[in-house]
C-alpha positions as CSV (number, residue, x, y, z in Angstrom):
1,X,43.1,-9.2,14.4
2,X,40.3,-6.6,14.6
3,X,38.2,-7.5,17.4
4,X,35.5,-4.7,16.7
5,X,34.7,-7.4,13.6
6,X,33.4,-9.9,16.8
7,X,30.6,-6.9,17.9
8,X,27.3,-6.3,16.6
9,X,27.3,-3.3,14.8
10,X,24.9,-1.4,16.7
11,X,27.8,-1.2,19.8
12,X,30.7,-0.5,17.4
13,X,29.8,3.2,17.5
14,X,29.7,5.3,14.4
15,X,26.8,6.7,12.5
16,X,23.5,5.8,13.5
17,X,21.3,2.7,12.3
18,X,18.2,3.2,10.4
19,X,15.3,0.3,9.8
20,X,13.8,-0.1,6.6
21,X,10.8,-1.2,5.4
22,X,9.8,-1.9,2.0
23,X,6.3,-1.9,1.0
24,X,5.6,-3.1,-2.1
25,X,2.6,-4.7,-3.9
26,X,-1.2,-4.0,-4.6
27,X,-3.3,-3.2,-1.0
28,X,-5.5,-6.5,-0.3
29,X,-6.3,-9.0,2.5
30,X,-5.0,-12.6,1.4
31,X,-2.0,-13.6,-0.6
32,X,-1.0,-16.6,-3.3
33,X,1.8,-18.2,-4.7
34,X,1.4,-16.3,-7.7
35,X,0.2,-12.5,-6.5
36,X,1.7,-10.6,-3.6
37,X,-0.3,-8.5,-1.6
38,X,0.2,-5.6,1.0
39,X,-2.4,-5.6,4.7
40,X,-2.0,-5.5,7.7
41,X,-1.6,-8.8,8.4
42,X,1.1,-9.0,6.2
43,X,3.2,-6.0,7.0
44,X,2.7,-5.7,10.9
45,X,5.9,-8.2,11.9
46,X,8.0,-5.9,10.1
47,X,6.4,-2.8,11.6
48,X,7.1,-3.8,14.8
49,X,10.2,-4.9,14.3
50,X,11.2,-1.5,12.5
51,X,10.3,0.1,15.7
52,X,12.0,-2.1,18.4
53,X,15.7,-0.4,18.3
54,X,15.6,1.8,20.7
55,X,18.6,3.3,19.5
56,X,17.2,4.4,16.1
57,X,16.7,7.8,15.5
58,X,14.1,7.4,12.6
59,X,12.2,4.6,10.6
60,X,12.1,4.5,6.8
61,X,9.7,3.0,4.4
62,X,9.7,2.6,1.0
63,X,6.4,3.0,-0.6
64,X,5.7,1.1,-3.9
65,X,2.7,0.4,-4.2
66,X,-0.7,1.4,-7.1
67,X,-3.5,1.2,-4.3
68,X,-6.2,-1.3,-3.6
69,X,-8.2,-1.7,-0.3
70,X,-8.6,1.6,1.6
71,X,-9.1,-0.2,4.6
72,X,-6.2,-1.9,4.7
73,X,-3.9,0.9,3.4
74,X,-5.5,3.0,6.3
75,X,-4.8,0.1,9.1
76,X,-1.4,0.2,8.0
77,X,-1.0,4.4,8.0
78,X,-2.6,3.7,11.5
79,X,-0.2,1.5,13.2
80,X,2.8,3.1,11.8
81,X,1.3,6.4,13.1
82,X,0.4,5.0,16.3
83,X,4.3,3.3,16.9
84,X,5.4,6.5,15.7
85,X,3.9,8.2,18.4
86,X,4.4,5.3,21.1
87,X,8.3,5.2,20.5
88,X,8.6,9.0,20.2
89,X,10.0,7.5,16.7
90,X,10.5,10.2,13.3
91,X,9.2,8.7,10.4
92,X,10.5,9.2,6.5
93,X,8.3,7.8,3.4
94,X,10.3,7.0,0.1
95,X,8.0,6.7,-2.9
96,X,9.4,4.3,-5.7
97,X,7.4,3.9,-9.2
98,X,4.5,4.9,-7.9
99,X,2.5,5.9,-4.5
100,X,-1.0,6.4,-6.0
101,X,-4.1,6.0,-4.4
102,X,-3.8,3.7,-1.4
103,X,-0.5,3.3,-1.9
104,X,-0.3,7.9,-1.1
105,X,-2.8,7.0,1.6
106,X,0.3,4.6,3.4
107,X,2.6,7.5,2.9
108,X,0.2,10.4,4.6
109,X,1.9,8.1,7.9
110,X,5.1,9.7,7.3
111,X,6.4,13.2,9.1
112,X,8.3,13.7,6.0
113,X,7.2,12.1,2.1
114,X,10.4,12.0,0.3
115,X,9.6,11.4,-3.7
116,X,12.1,10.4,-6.8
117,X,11.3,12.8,-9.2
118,X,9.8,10.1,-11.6
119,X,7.5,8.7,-9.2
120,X,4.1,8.5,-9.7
121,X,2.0,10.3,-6.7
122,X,-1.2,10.9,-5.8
123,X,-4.7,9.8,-7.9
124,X,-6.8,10.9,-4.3
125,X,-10.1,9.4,-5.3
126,X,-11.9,6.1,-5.1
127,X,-12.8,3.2,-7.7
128,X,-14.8,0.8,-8.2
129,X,-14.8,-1.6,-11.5
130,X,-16.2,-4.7,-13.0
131,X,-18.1,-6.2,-16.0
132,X,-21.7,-7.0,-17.1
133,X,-22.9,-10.2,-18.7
134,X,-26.5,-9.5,-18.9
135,X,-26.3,-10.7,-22.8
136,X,-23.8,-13.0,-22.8
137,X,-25.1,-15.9,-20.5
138,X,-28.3,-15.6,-23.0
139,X,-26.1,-16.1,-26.2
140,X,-24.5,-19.4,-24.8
141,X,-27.4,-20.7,-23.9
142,X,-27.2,-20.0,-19.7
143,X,-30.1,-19.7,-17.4
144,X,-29.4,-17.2,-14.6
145,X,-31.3,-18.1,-11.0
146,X,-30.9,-15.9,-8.1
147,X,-32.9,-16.6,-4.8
148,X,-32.5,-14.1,-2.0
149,X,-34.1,-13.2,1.3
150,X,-33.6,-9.3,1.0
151,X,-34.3,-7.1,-1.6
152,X,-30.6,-5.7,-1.5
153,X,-28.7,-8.9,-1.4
154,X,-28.0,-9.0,-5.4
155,X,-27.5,-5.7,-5.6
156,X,-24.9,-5.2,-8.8
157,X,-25.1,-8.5,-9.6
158,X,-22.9,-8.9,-13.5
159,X,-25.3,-10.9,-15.2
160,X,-28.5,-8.7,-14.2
161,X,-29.3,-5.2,-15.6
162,X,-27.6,-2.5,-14.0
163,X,-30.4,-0.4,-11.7
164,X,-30.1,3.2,-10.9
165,X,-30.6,2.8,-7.1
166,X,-27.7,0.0,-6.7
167,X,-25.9,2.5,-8.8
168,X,-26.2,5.5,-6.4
169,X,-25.9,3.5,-3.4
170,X,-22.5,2.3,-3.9
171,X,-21.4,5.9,-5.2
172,X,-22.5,7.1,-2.2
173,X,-20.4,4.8,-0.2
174,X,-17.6,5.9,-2.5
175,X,-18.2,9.6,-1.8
176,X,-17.6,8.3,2.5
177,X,-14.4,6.8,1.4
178,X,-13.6,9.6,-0.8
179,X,-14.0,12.1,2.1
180,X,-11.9,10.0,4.5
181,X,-9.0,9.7,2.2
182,X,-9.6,13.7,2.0
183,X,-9.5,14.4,5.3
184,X,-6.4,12.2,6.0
185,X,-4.5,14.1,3.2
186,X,-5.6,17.7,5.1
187,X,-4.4,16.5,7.9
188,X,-1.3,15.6,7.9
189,X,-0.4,17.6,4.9
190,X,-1.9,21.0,6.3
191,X,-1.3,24.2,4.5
192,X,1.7,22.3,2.8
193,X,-1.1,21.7,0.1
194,X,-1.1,24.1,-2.8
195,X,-4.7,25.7,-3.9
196,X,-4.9,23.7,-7.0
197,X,-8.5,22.4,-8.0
198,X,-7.4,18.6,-9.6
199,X,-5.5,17.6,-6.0
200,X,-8.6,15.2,-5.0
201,X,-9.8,14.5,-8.2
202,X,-8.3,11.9,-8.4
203,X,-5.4,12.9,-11.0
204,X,-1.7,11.7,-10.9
205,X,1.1,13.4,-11.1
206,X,5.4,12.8,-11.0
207,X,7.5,13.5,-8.2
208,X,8.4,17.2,-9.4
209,X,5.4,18.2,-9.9
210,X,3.9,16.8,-6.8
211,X,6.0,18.5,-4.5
212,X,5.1,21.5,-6.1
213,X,1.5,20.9,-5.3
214,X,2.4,19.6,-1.4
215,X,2.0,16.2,-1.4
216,X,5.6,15.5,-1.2
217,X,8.2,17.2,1.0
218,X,11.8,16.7,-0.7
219,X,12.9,15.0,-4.3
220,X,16.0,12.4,-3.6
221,X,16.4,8.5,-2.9
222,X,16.5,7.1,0.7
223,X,20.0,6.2,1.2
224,X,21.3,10.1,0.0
225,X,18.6,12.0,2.1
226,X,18.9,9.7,5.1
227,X,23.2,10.2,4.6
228,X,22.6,13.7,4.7
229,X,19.9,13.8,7.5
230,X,21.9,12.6,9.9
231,X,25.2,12.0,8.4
232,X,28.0,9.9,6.5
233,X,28.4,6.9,8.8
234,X,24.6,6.5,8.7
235,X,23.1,2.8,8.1
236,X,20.2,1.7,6.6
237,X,19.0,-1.6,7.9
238,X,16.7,-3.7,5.8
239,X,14.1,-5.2,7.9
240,X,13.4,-8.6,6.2
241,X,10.3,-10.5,5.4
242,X,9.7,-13.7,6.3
243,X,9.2,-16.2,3.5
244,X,7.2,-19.0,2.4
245,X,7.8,-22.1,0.2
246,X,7.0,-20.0,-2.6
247,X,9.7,-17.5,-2.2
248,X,6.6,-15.2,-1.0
249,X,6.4,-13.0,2.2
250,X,4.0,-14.3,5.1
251,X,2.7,-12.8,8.0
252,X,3.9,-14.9,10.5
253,X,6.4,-17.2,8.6
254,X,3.6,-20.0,9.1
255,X,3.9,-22.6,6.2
256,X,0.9,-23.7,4.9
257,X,-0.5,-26.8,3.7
258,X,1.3,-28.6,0.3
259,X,-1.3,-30.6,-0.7
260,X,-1.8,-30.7,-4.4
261,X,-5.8,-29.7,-3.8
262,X,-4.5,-26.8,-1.7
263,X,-2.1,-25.6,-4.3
264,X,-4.4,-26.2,-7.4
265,X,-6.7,-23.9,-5.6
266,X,-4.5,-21.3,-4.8
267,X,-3.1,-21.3,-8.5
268,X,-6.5,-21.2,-9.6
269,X,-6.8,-18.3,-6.7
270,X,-3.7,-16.7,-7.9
271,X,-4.1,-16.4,-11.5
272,X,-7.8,-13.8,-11.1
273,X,-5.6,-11.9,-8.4
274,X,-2.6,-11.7,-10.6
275,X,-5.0,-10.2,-12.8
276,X,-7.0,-7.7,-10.8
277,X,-3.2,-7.0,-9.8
278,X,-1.7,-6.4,-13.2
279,X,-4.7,-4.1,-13.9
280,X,-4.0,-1.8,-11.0
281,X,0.1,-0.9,-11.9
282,X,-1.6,-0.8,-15.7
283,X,-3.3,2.2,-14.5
284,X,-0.3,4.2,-14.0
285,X,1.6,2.9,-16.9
286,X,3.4,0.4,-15.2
């Protein structure tokens, strides 16, 4: 009988145990049965838990993810940055289909950004969509009525003509963002970045290509680069959400209510975020 089979692996000696956390999904607060979503809410548990082991040499992460909210992509570069630096911990970034937008922006956090060459990196800019319905309400017969106390609180309202000065305000709050993300990406990628005039244009570009422009270190897959990091016997050790009813990652594993009025709504919830959701990998081909 082999009695090494009764130890945890972590005392059986051997090559050294890596966590690994997968990030995967659009970047927004709130999730529902039908759309999954990446904050920092959601992802924190797992952080943590990546950086517990005391024993591990590095943390992994693998990145999949077409953007969303730059707050929360930012909250989630922070507190990986700021374990990083409270566990004296090295930290590796895998990008999968795609790391664009917020989804680069959670990747700055690593000390090395480790790409497939098919990945999809960068688009280092800042969005903002929707839809007007200024004519339509009037051609099915709908009254609009708005009643405010502040001249600004309607601001871009769909079903009102677009002003100029609404217009300009919000691309001036873009152009803040914009500049943050900016900063961020000089930062930690120094003079690894190449002089090349499209970087925070917000254009997109594959994993060959984006290492030649800085943004990435090394072309490979996790398990490979991690193998020949720090050698054969190395493990990678998947640091599991927890789940829901629905199959679906929560933050703290808290199961919410199953009323039928709860779960009608966050159908009705789920189907305008799987939406909005399907429209941001659609950017990217995906």
């Amino acid at each position: 009988m082999n009695f090494k089979t009764f130890i945890p692996k972590r005392f059986r000696g051997g090559g050294p145990v890596i966590p690994v956390v997968r990030l995967q999904g659009t970047i927004a607060t709130g999730n529902s049965p039908m759309s999954q979503t990446l904050s920092l809410a959601t992802t924190a548990p797992m952080i943590e838990r990546a950086f517990a082991d005391k024993r591990a040499p590095a943390v992994a992460f693998a990145v999949n993810s077409p953007g969303g909210s730059p707050v929360q992509a930012r909250l989630i570069y922070k507190r990986i940055r700021d374990l990083a630096g409270e566990k004296n911990r090295k930290v590796f970034m895998f990008t999968e289909d795609v790391a664009a937008s917020g989804g680069y922006m959670i990747a700055l956090a690593g000390d090395e950004i480790v790409s497939d060459p098919s990945s999809i990196v960068g688009s280092i800019g800042v969005i903002s969509a929707g839809f007007g319905y200024v004519e339509a309400i009037g051609k099915i017969g709908v009254e609009r009525r708005v009643y405010t106390a502040g001249e600004n609180k309607a601001v871009l309202d769909p079903f009102q003509p677009e002003k100029k000065e609404d217009v300009e305000r919000l691309q001036s709050i873009q152009r803040d963002v914009h500049k943050v993300f900016i900063d961020m990406v000089k930062e930690r990628r120094g003079d690894k970045l190449a002089d090349d005039p499209d970087l925070f244009t917000g254009a997109f570009w594959g994993g060959l290509q984006a290492k030649e422009l800085g943004l990435v270190d090394h072309v490979g897959d996790m398990r490979s680069f991690l193998k020949e990091r720090y050698g054969d016997k190395t493990e990678l050790r998947l640091i599991q959400p927890q789940r829901n009813i629905f199959g679906r990652r929560t933050a703290a594993g808290v199961i919410g209510g199953t009323n039928a009025e709860a779960l009608a709504a966050a159908a009705a919830s789920g189907l305008l975020g799987a939406a909005e959701e399907r429209g941001l990998w659609a950017r990217y081909g995906l």
